[in-house]
Every structure is written in structure tokens, then in C-alpha cells.
N, CA, C and O of each residue as an XYZ file, in Angstrom:
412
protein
N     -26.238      8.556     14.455
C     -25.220      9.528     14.806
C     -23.905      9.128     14.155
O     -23.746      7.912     14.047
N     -23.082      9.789     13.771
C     -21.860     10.337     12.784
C     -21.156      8.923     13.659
O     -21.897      8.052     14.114
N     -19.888      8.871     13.778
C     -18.801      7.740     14.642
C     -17.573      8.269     13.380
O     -17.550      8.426     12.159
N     -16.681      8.404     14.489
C     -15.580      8.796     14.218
C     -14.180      7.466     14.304
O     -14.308      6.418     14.937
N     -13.027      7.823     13.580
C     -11.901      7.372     13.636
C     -11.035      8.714     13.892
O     -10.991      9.662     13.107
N     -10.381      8.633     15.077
C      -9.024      9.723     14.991
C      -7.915      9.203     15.354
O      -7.547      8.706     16.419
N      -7.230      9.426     13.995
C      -5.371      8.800     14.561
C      -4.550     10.267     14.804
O      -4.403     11.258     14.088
N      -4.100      9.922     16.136
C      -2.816     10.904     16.336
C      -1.920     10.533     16.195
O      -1.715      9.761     17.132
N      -0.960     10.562     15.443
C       0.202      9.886     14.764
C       1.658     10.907     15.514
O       1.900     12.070     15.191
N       2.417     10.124     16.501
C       3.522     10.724     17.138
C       4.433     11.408     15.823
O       4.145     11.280     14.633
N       5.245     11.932     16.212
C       6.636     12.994     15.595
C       7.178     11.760     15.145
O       7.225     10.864     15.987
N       7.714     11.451     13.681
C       8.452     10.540     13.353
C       9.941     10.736     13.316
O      10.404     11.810     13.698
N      10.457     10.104     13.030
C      12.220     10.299     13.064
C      12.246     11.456     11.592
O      12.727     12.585     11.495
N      11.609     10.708     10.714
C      11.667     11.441      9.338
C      10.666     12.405      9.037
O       9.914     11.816      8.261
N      10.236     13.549      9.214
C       8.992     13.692      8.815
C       8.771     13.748      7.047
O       7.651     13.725      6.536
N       9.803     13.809      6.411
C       9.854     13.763      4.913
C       9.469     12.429      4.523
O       8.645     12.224      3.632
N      10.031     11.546      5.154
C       9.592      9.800      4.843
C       8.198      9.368      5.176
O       7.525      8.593      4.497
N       7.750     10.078      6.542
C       6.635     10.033      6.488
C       5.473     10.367      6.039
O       4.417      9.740      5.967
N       5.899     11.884      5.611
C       4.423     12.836      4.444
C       4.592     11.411      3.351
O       3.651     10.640      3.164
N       5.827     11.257      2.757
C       5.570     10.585      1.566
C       4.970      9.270      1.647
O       4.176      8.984      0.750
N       5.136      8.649      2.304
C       4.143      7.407      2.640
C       2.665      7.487      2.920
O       1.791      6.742      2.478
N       2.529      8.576      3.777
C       0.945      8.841      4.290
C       0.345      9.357      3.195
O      -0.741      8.811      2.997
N       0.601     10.143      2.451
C       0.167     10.775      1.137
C       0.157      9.976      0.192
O      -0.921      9.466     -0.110
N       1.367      9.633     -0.554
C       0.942      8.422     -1.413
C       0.851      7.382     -1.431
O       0.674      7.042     -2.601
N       0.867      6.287     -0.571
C       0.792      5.250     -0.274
C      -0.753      4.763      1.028
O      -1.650      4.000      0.669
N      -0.707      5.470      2.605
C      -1.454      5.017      3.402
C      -2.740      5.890      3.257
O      -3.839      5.369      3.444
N      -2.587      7.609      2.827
C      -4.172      7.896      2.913
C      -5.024      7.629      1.329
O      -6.240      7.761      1.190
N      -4.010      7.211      0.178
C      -5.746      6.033     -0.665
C      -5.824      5.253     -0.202
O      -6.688      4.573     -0.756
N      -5.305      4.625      0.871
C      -5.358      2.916      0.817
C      -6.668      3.256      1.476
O      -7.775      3.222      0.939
N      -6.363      3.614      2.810
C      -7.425      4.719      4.123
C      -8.764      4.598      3.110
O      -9.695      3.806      3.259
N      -8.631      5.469      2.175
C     -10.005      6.336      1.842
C     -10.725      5.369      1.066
O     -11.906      5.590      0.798
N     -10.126      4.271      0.654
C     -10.779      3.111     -0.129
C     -11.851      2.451      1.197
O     -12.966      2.122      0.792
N     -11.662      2.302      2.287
C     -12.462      1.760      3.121
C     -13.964      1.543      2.815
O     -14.603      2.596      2.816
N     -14.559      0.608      2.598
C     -16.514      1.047      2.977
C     -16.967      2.027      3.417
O     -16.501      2.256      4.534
N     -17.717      2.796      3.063
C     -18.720      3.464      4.099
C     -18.320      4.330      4.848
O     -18.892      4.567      5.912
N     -16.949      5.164      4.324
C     -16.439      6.556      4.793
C     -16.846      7.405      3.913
O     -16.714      7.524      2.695
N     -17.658      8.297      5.204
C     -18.298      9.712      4.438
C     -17.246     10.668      4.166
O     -17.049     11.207      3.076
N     -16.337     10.908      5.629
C     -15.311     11.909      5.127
C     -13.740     11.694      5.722
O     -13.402     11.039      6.709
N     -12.968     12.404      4.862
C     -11.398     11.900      5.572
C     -10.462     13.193      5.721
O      -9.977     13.642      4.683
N     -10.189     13.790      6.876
C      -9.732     15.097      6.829
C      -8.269     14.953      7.261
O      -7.971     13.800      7.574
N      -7.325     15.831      7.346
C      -6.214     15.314      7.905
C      -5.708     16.912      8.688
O      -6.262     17.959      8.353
N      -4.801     16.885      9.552
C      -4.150     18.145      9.751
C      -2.814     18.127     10.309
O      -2.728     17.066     10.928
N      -1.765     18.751     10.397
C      -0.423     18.736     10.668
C      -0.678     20.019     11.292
O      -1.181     21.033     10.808
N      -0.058     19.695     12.932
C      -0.253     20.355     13.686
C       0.851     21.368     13.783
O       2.031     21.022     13.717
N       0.498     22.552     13.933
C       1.507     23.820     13.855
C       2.529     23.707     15.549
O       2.164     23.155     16.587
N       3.700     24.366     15.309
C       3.624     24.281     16.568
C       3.425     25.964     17.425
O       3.699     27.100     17.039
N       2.905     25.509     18.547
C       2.308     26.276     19.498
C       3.727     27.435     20.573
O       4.520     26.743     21.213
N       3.870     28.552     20.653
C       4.858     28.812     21.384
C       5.629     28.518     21.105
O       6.272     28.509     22.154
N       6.492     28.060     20.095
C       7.757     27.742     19.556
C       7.864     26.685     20.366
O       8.906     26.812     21.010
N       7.040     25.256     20.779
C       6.981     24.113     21.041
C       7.020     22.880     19.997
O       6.028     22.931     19.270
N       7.370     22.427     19.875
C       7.008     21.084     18.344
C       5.992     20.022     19.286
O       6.265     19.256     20.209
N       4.672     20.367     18.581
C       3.753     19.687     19.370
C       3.726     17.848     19.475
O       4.540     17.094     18.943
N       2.919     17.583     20.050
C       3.307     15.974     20.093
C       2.849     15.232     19.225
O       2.978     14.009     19.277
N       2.254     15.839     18.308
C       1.579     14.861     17.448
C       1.814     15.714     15.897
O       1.581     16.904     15.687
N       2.513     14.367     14.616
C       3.156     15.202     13.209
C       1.848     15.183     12.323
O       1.782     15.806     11.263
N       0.699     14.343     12.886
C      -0.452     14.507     11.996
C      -2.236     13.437     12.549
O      -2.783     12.373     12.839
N      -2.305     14.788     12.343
C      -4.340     13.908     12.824
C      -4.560     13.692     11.498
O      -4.175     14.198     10.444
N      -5.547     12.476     11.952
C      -6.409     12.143     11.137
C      -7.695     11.759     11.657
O      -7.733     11.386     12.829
N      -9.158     11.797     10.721
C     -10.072     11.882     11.380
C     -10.961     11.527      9.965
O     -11.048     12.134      8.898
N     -11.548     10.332     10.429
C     -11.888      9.571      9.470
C     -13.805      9.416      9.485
O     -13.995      8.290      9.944
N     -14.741      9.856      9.281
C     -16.099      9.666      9.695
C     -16.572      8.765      8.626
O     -16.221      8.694      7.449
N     -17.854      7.779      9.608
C     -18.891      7.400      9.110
C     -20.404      7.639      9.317
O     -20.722      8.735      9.777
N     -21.205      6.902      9.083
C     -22.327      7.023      9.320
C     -22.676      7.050     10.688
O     -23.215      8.030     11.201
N     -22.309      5.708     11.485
C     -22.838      4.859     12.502
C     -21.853      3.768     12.937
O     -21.278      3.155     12.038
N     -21.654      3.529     13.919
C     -20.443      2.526     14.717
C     -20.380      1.116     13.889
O     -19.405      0.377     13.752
N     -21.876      0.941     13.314
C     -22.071     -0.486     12.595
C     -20.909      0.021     11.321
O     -20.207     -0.882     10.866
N     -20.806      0.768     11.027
C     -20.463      1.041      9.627
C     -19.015      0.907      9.621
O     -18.445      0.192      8.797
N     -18.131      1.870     10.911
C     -16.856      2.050     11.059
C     -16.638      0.173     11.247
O     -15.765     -0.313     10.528
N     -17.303     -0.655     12.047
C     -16.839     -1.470     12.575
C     -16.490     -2.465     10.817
O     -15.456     -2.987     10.400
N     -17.717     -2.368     10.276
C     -18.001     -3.165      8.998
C     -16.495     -2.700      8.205
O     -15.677     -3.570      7.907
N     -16.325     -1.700      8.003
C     -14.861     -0.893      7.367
C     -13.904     -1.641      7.784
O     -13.117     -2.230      7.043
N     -13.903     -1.676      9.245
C     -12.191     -1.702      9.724
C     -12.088     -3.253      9.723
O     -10.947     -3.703      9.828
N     -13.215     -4.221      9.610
C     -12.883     -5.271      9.327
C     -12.557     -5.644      7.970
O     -11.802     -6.602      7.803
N     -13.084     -4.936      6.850
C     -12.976     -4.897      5.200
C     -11.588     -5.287      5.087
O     -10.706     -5.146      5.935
N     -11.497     -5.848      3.814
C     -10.123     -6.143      3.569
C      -9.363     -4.654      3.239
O      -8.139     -4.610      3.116
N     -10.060     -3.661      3.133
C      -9.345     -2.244      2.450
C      -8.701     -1.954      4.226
O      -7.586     -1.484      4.454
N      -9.801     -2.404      5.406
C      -9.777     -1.686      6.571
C      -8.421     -2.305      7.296
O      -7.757     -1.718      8.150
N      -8.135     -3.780      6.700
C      -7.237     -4.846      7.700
C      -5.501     -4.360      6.783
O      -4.353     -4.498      7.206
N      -5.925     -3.868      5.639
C      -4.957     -3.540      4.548
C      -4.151     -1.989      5.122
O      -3.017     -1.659      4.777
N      -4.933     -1.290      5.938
C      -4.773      0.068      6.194
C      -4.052     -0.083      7.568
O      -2.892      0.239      7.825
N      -4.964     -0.631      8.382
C      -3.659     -1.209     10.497
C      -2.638     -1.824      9.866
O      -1.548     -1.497     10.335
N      -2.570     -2.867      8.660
C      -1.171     -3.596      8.246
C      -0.212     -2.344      7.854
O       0.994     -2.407      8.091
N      -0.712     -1.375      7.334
C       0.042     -0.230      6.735
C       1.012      0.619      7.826
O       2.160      1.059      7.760
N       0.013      0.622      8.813
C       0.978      1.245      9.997
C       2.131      0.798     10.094
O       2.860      1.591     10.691
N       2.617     -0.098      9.783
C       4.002     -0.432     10.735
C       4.779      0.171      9.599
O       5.871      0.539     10.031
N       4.645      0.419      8.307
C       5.316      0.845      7.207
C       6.194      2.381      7.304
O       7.308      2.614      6.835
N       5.257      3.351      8.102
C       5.898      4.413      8.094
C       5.372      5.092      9.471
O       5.621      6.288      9.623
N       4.614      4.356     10.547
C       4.118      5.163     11.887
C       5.338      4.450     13.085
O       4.910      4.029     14.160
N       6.549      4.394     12.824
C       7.305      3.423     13.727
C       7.459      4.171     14.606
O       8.043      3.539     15.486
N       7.242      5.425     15.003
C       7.247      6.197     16.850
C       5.536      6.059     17.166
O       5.135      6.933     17.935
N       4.562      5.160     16.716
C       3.502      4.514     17.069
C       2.203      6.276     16.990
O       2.359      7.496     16.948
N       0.964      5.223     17.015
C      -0.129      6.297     16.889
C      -1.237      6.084     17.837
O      -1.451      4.897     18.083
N      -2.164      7.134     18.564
C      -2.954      6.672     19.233
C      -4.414      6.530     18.219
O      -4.727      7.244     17.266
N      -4.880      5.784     18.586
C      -5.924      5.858     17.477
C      -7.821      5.573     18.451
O      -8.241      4.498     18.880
N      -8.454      6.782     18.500
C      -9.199      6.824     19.257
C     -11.200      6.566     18.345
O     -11.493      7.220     17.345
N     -11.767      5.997     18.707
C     -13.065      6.139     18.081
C     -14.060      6.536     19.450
O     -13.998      6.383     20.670
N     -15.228      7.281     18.225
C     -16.290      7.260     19.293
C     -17.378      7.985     18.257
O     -17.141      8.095     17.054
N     -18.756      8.523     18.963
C     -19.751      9.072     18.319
C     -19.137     10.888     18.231
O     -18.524     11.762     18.844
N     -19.715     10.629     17.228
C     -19.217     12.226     16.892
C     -20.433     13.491     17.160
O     -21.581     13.179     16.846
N     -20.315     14.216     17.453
C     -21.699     15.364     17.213
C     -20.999     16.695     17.931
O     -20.091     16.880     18.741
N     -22.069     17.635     17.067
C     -21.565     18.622     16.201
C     -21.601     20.227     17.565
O     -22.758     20.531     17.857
N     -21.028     20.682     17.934
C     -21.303     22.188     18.556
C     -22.006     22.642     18.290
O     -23.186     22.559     18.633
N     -21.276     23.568     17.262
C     -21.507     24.558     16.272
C     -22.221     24.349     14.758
O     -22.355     25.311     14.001
């Protein structure tokens, strides 16, 4: 079964400082990992003329939990949590689990 990575990444002070870091700098570092099948991202609209709580998901899949775990220890994987502090400084929740499908 699939196993997921999802970062919800809070509203930053900058959001201009931040696209530019996450884009060119943290999501190749990200996608270099082992054994990621896919890497999607989304910037959340806001809802009701609300600014929602979160400036960007991310959602990172592998194969199997062995696989994510094998990644996030990789030097690409320990290279990518070091990256956070670079441009996520209002902090991110970052959730895993098995993934499967609805629809």
C-alpha cells in the first residue's frame, strides 16, 4: 500500500520569500529523495474571503512505509528537514500515513 508524506506549511511572514525558496531551492532538493513515486503541491485558495491556515501542501508518495522511512533517512531525506528552517520559520505540520484511494 501507497504511504504518504504531507507537509502543511503555516502562512509565512513573506509569501514571496517563501514561493522562491520552496520552488527553487527546497522542492528539487525534496524530489531527489529515494523511492518517491510522486510529489504534488497545492496553495490553498482562500475560502469565504478567509486566508486559510495553511500557504502550501505538500504531499509526497511512496511505495510502502519501508520506503518513505529508507528516504527520510537518505542523505537527500536529512538534507530536505535541514532545509526547513531556511524558509518554513512560522513552522509546518508534517503528517505520514498509508494512503488509499476513494475514487
Amino acid at each position: 500500500m501507497a504511504f504518504q508524506l504531507i507537509v502543511l506549511y503555516n502562512q509565512p511572514d513573506s509569501a514571496a520569500a517563501f514561493d522562491k525558496h520552496y520552488d527553487e531551492t527546497h522542492a528539487p532538493l525534496a524530489a531527489r529523495m529515494p523511492g518517491l513515486r510522486s510529489y504534488t503541491t497545492m496553495r490553498p485558495a482562500a475560502a469565504g474571503g478567509e486566508q486559510p491556515p495553511y500557504h502550501l501542501v505538500a504531499v509526497l508518495t511512496f511505495d510502502d512505509q519501508q520506503a518513505f522511512e529508507a528516504a527520510a533517512a537518505s542523505e537527500e531525506g536529512q538534507a530536505a528537514v535541514a532545509d526547513l528552517a531556511n524558509f518554513a520559520g512560522k513552522g509546518a505540520t508534517l503528517l505520514t500515513g498509508p494512503a488509499g484511494a476513494v475514487v
